[in-house]
C-alpha positions as a Markdown table, in Angstrom:
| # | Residue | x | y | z |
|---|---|---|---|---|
| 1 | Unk | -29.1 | -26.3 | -51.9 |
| 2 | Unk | -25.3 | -27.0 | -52.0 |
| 3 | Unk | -23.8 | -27.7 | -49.5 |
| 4 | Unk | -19.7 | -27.6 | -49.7 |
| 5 | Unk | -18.2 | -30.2 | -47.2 |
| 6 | Unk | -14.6 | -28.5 | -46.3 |
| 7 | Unk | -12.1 | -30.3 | -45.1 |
| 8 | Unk | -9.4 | -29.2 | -42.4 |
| 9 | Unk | -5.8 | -30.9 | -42.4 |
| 10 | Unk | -3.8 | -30.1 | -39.5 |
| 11 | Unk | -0.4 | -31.4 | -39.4 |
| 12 | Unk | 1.3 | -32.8 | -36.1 |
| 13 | Unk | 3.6 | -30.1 | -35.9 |
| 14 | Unk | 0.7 | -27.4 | -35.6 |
| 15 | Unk | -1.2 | -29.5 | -33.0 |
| 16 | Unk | 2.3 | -29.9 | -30.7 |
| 17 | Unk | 2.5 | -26.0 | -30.7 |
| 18 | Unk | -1.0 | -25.3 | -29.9 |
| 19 | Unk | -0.7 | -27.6 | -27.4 |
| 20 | Unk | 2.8 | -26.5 | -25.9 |
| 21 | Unk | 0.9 | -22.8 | -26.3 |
| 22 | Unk | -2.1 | -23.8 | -24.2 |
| 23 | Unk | 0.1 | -25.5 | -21.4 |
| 24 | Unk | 2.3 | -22.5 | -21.5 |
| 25 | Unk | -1.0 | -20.4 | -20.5 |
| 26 | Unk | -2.1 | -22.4 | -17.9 |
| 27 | Unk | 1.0 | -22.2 | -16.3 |
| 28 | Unk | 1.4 | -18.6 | -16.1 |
| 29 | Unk | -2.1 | -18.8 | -14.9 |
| 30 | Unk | -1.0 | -20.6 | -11.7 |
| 31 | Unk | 1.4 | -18.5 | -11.1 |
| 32 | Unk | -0.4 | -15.4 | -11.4 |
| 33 | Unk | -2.8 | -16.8 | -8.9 |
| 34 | Unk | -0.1 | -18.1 | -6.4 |
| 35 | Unk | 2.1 | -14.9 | -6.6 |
| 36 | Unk | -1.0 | -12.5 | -6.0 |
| 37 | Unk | -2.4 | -14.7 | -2.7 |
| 38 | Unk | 1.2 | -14.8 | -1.0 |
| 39 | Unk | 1.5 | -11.0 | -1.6 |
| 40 | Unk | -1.1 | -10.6 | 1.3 |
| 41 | Unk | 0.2 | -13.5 | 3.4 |
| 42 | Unk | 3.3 | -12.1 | 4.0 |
| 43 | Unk | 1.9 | -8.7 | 5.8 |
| 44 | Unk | -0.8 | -10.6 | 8.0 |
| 45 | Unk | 2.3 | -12.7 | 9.6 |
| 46 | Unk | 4.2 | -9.3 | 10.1 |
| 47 | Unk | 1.3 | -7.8 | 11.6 |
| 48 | Unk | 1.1 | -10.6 | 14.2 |
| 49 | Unk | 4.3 | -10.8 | 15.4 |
| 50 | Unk | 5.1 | -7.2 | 15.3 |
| 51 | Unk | 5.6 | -6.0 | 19.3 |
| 52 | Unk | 3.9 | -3.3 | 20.2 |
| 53 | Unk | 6.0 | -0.4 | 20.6 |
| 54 | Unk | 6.8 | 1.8 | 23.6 |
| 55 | Unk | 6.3 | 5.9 | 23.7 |
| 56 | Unk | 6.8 | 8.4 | 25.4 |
| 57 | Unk | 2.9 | 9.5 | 25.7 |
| 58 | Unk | 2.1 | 13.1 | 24.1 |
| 59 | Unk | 1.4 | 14.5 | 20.7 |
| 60 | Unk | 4.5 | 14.6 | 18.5 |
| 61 | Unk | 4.5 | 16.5 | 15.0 |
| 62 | Unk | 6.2 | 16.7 | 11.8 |
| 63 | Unk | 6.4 | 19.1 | 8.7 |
| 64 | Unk | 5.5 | 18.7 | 5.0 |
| 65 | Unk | 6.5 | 21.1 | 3.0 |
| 66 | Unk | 4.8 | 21.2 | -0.2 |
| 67 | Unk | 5.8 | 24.4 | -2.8 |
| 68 | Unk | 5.4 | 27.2 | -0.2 |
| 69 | Unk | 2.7 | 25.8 | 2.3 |
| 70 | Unk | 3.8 | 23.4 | 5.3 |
| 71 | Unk | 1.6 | 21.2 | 6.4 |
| 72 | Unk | 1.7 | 19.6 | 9.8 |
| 73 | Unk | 1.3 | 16.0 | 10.3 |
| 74 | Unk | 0.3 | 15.4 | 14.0 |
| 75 | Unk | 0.6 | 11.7 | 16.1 |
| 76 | Unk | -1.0 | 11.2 | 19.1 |
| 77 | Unk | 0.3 | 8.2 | 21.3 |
| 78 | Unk | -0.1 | 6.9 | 24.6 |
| 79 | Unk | 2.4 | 4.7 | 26.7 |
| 80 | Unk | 2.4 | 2.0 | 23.8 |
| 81 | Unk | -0.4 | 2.5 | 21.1 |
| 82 | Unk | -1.0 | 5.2 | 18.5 |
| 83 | Unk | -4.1 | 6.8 | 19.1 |
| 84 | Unk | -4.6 | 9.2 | 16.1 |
| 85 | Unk | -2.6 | 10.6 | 12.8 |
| 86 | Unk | -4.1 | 13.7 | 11.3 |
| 87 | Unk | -3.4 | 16.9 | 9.7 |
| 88 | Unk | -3.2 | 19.8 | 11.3 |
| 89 | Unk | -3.3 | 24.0 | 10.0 |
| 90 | Unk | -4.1 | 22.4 | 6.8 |
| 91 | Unk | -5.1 | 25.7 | 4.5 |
| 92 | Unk | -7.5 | 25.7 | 2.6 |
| 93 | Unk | -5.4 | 26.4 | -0.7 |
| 94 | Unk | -3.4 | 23.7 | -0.2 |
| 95 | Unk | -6.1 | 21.4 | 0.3 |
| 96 | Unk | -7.6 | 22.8 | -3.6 |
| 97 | Unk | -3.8 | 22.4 | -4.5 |
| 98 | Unk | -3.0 | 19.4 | -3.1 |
| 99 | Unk | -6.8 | 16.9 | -3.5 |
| 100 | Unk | -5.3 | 13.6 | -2.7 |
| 101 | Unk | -3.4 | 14.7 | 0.9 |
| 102 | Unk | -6.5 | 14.2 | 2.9 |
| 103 | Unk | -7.6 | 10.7 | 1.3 |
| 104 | Unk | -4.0 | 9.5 | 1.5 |
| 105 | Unk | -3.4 | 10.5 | 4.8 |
| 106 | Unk | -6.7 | 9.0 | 6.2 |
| 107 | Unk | -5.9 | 5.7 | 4.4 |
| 108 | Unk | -2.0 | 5.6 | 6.1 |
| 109 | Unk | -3.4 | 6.7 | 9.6 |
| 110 | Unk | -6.5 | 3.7 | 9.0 |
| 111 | Unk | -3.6 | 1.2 | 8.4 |
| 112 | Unk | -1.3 | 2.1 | 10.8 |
| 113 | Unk | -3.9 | 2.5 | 13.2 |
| 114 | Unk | -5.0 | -0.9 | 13.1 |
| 115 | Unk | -1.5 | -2.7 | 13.3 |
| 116 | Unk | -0.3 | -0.2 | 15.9 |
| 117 | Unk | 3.0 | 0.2 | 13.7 |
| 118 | Unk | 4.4 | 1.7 | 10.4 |
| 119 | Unk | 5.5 | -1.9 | 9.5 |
| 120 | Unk | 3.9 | -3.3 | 6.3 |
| 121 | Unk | 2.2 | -1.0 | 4.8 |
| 122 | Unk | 0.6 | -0.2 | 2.1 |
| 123 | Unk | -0.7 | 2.1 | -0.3 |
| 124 | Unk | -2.2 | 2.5 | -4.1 |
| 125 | Unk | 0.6 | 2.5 | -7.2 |
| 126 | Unk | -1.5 | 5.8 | -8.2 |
| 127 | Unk | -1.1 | 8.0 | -5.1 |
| 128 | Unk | 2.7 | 6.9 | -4.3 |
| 129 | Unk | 4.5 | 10.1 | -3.7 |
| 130 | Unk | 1.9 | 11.7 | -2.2 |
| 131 | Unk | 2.0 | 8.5 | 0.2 |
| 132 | Unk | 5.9 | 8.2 | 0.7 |
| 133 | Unk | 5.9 | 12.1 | 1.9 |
| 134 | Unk | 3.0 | 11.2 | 4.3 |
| 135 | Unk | 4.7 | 8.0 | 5.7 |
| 136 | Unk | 7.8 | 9.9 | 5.9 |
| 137 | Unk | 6.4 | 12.6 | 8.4 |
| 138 | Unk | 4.6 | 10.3 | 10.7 |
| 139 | Unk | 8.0 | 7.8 | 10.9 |
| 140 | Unk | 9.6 | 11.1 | 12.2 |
| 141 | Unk | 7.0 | 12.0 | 14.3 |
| 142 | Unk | 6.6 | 8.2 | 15.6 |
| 143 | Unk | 10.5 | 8.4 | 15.7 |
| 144 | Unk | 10.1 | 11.1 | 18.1 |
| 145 | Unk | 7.2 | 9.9 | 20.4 |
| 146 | Unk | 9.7 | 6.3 | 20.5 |
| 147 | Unk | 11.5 | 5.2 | 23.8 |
| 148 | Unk | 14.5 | 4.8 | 23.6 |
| 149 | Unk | 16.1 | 1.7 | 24.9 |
């Protein structure tokens, strides 16, 4: 049995670095954490002192065109709440052609929904395009439906 003791030398310079590095990482850390929980914060203040809006009641519509299909997007709204988003003379091609319309729109029309505005919000990094051209076409149709003052 041998046994070889080893010995480790570590010189004051090295231990200041690892150190420095280690503070350095705990730092951005924090700041990850803090960043990401005001992120939210923000759109849960909006959403409480946003005023409900006044329209005209009725259903008001707005086109999508995408390639050579148009798609309506339809808003329903009484005196001053949104009662439903949906899609409307939505093809069956274009739903094959277009997969991510239906999800999108049902996840835009659940948010806006539920803060009775188009204020604050938001939607996944993944389906963004898909989402701005959705959003657009009900702010024009909510544009529509708005009293003017």
């Amino acid at each position: 049995m041998s046994a070889k003791t080893k010995i480790v030398v570590l010189h004051m310079k090295e231990l200041i670095m690892i150190g420095a590095l280690v503070l350095f990482a705990i730092l951005l850390i924090v700041l990850f954490v803090t960043f990401s929980g005001q992120k939210s914060k923000p759109e849960e203040a909006l959403s409480e002192t946003t005023e409900t809006m006044a329209y005209t009641p009725g259903i008001y519509t707005s086109n999508v065109k995408l390639s050579d299909s148009v798609i309506e997007v339809q808003v329903t709204v009484d005196a001053d709440h949104i009662n439903s988003i949906e899609l409307v003379n939505l093809d069956e091609t274009v739903e094959t052609m277009y997969p991510l319309v239906t999800p999108v729109l049902n996840d835009l029309s659940a948010q806006i929904l539920e803060k009775q505005s188009i204020e604050g919000i938001t939607y996944n990094p993944d389906n963004q395009y898909t989402s701005v051209v959705l959003y657009n076409a009900i702010a024009a149709a909510l544009e529509k439906a708005t009293v003017s003052p």
